[in-house]
N, C-alpha and C positions, 0 to 999 in steps of 0.2 A: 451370553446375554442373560442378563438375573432378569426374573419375574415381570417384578416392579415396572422397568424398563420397556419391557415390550409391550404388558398395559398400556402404558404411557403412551408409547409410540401407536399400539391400536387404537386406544382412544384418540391423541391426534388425528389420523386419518379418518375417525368418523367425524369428526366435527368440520372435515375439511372437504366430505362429501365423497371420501372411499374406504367405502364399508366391507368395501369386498374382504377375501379373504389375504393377508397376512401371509408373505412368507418367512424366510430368515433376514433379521433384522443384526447389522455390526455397529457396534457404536464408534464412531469416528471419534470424536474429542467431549470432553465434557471440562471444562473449563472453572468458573467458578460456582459457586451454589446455584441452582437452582435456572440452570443453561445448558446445554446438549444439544451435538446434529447425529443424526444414524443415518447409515442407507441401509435401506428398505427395499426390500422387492416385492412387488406390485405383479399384478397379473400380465400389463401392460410395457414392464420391463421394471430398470433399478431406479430408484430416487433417493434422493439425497433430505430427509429433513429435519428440519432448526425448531428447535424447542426451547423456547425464552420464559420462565413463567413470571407471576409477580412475589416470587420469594429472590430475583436474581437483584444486583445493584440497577441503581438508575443508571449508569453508565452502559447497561449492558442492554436492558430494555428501550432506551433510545437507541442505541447500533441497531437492535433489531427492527425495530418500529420505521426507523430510515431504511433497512434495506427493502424492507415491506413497500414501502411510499415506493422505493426505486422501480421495482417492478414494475410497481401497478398505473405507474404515469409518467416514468423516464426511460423504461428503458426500451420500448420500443421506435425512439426516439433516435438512438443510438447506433450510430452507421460500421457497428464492432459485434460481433455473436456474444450474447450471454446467455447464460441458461435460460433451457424454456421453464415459465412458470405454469405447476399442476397448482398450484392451491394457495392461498394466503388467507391468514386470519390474524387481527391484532386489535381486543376485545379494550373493554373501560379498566377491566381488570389489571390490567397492566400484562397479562396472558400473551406472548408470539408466536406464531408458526406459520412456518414457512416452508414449503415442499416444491421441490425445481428437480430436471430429470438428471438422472447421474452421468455421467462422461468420463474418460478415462484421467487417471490421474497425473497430477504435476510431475512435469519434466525440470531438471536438472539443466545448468548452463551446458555442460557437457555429454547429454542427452542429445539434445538440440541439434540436427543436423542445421547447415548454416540457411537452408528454403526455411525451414520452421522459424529460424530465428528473424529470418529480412521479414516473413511476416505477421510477428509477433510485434517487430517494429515499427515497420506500415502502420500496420491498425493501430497504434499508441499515438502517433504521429497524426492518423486520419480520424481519430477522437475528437483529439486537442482542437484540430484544426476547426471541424463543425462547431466549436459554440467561444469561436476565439473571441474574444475580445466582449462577452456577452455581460459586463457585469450585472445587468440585472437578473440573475440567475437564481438568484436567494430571494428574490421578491417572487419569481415565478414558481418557485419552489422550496418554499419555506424551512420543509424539513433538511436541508442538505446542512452536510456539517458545519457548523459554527467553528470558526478559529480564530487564530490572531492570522492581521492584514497580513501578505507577502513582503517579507522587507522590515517588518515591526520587530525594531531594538528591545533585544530578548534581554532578561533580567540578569545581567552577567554573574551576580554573589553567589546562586544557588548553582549554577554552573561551575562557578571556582570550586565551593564547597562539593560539588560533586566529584569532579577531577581530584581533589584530593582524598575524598573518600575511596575511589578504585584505586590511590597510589597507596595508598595503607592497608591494602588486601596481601597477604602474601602472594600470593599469585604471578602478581602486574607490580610487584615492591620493584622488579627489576627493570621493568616494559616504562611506565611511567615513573622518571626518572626527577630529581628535585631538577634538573636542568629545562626538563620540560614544564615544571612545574612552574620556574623563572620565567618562562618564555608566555606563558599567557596570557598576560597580560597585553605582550605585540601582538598574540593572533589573535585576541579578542578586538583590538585595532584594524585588525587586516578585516575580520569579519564586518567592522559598519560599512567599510568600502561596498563589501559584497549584497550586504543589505539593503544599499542606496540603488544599485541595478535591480535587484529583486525588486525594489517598491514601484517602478517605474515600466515594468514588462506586461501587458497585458493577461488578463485574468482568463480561466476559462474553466472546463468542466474539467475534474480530472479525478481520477479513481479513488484518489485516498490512502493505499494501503496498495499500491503495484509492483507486487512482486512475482516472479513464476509460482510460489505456490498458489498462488492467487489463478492461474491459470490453468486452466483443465483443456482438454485435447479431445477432439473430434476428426474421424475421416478426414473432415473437410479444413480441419487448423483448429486456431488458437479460441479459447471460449472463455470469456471472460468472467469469473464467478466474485464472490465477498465482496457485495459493496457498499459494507456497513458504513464506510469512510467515505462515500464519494460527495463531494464537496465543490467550491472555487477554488480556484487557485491556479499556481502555476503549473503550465505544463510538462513543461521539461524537469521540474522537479521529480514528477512521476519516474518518469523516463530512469534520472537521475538515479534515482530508490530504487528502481528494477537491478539496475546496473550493479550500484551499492551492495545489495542483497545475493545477488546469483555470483562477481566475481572475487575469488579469491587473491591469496600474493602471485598466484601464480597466472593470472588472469587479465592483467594492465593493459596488453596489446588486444584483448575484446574486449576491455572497457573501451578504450579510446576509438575502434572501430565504428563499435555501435554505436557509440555517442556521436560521433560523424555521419552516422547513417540516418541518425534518427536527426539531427541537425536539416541534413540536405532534402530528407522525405516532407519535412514539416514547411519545409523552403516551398516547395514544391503544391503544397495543401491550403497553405495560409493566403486568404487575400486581405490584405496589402500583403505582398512577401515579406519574412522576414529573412535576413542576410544569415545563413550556416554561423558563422563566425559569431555574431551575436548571439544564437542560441548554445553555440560552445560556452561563450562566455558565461551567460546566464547559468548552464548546468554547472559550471564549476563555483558560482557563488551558492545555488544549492547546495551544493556538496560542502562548503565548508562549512556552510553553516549545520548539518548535515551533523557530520564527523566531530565540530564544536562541542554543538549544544543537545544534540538526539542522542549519538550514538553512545556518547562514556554512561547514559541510564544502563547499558546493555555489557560493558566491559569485563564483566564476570562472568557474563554466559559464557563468554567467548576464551579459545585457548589463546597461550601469551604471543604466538606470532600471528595472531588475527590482530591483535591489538595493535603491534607492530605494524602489523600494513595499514592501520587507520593512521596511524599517527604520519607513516612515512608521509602517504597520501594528503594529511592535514599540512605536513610542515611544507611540500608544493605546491598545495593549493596555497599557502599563509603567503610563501613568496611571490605568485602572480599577485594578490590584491595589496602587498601591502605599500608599494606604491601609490596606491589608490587609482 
């Protein structure tokens, strides 16, 4: 760790009211200008903390500024473990810091013994459920993410124009094919179908950004960290992007599990019930829209049979909806 850095990180901790002394400081990520998290160890044990200044974009000091809020007035609110908070400061300056105690790190879908996982699920499912149907939730709490409505017909041009953009990568020249290319125009068809169920399924709290690296591990389970993103919407979407995220080609029969699981748990949670079946359904209009309209931003990161298993995935999901 250079110099610079660990000032930094000293200094943070005094102004957050632990002046003690500093031990070794690793810097986790440091992202774009003028943004960084380290853990830190503290006399008291390790912490984890977020340093946002006002040289970083707007976009960055809002994420930080919401998780701040989140803390300080949502998240004891919240019938799911997050980090405990040692410290927050988010000055006129446009200046963040944030310090929360450290915990062991993200597990892997295949990490996951299958108890870790049912209650990784549970608590997703008993999130959703406590503020289901709440839409006055951005009135009570202003700062939660802004977005488009659930269900709001996405701008489909800059989406064509994407999709063709990842087909002229060499890469994906082979993965994303002119046949596929013909074909989007039906699955952007099949998509309003799935938008029309989305617009109509009740709203609720939901993380934002839920994926397992997003979850940290304690003794006692799952801890739920990053919640730059936490926002309205739907919930099984979350669920959906967990899924999304943790399973690979080789991974279909735990997608389809957990998403049954997480279906029947939420059955279970929700008053008025909602029917498994329906929130099947609903997750897989996520998901296409998912795989549509999100996921080809990211088709480069990815090697050519990742890509392959979105599309396989898109072109089953395109055939449930596009009967409508």
């Amino acid at each position: 760790m250079n110099t610079d850095r660990y000032e930094q990180a000293s200094a943070a901790l005094a102004q957050l009211g632990f002046a003690e002394d500093m031990g070794e400081i690793e810097l986790l990520s440091e992202g774009a200008s003028g943004a960084w998290s380290m853990r830190v160890s503290l006399p008291h044990g390790a912490a984890v903390l977020k340093i946002v200044t006002a040289a970083a974009d707007t976009t960055l000091r809002q994420r930080a500024q919401r998780e701040v809020a989140f803390y300080r007035e949502l998240a004891a609110h919240l019938p799911v473990p997050t980090p405990h908070l040692l410290g927050a400061q988010a000055d006129s300056t446009g200046n963040v810091l944030l310090l929360i105690e450290a915990y062991e790190a993200p597990r892997t879908l295949q990490a996951l013994s299958a108890t870790q996982m049912e209650a990784l699920v549970s608590q997703i499912a008993t999130l959703h459920a406590a503020f289901w149907g709440q839409h006055d939730l951005s009135r009570r709490y202003p700062w939660l993410r802004p977005g488009s409505q659930p269900g709001e017909q996405p701008d489909l041009a800059p989406a064509t124009q994407l999709w063709q953009a990842q087909a002229d990568t060499a890469a994906l020249r082979e993965v994303i094919t002119p046949a596929i290319l013909d074909a989007l125009p039906a699955w952007f068809r099949a998509l309003t179908h799935a938008n029309d169920l989305m617009q109509a399924w009740p709203c609720t709290l939901v993380h934002g950004d839920c994926h397992l690296g997003n979850v940290l591990w304690s003794a006692d389970g799952p801890i739920w960290g990053d919640w730059q993103e936490v926002g309205l919407g739907l919930g099984p979407a979350d669920m959906s992007f967990l899924l999304q995220r943790a399973c690979g080609p080789q991974d279909d029969d735990a997608f389809a599990h957990w998403s049954e699981r997480y279906a029947t748990l939420l059955a279970a949670a929700v008053v008025p019930s909602v029917a498994p079946a329906d929130t099947l359904r609903l997750m897989e209009a996520c998901e296409l829209h998912m795989r549509l309209i999100e996921w080809p931003h990211y088709f480069d990161w990815l090697p050519p049979e990742a890509v392959a298993h979105q599309l396989a995935r898109a072109r089953r999901l395109v055939a449930r909806f596009a009967a409508g």
